[in-house]
N, C-alpha and C positions, 0 to 999 in steps of 0.2 A: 561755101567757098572752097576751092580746090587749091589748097598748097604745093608748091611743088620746090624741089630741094634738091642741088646739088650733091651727088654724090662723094660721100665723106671722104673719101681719098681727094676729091678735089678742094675738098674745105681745106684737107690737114697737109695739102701740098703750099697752099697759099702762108697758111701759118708758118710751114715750116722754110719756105724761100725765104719769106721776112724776118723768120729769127736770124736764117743763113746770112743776108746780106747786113743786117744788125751786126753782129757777130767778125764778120769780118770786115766793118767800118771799125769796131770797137778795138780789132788785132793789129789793124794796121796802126793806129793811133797812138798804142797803149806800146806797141814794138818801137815802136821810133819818134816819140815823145821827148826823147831825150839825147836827139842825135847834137852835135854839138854846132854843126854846119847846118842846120834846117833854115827854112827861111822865116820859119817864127822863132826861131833864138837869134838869128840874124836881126832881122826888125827892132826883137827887144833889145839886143847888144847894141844898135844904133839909138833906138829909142831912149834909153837909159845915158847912153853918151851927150846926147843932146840936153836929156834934162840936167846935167852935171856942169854945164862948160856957160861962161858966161860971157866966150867970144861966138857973138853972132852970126858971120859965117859957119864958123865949127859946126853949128847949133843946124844953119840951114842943111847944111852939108848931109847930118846923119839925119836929121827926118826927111829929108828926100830922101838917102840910103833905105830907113825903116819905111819908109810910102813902097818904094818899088818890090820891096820883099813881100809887102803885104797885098799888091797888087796881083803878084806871081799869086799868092797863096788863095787869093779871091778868085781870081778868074780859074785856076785847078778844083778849086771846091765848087764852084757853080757845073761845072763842068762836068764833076763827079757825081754830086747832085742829078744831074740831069742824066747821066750814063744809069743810074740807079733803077729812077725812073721810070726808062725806058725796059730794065732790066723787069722790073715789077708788072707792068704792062705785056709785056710779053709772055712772061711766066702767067700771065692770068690768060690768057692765050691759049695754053697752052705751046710755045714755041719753045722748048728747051733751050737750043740751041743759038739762039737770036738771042735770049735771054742770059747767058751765061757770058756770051762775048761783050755785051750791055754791063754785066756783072765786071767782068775784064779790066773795060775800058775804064771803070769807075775807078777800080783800083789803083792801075796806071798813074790817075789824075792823082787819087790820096795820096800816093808816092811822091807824085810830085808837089804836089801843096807844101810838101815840108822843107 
């Protein structure tokens, strides 16, 4: 049986794109986790409001408010997810360039999820 095998810069290119975009899922996360305006401190500040109040308007009021922030924050993660991806696929490609802007876009989206 004849093995045949990608040449090791191509292996340790793959590893190292995926630490890369790893890495900077982790940066952007870990930077702004704790903005006070995000749309998941928002969700929770309504979320939290709702469970405290035992006027029932009040109550509908802020889980529609925490559903719509959490909406936002769903459709930019899938989003980013999917910019990721395409980022991965490409770099396996070899397409740097297609791959980096894929890489971009994703960011953009993490950004916005919060």
């Amino acid at each position: 049986m004849i093995a045949t095998k990608m040449p090791p810069s191509s292996d340790n290119c793959h590893i190292r794109l995926g630490g890369l975009f790893t890495g900077l899922v982790v940066t952007i996360w870990a930077g702004n986790a704790y903005a006070t305006e995000s749309h998941m401190a928002l969700a929770l500040q309504h979320a939290q409001t709702a469970a405290k109040t035992n006027d029932t308007k009040v109550l509908v009021n802020h889980a529609d408010a925490a559903k719509s922030h959490l909406n936002v924050v769903d459709e930019h993660l899938k989003a980013g997810n999917s910019s990721l991806d395409a980022a991965i696929e490409h770099a396996k490609q070899g397409h740097a360039e297609l791959a980096k802007k894929s890489a971009e876009a994703a960011v953009e989206h993490l950004q916005a999820a919060q």
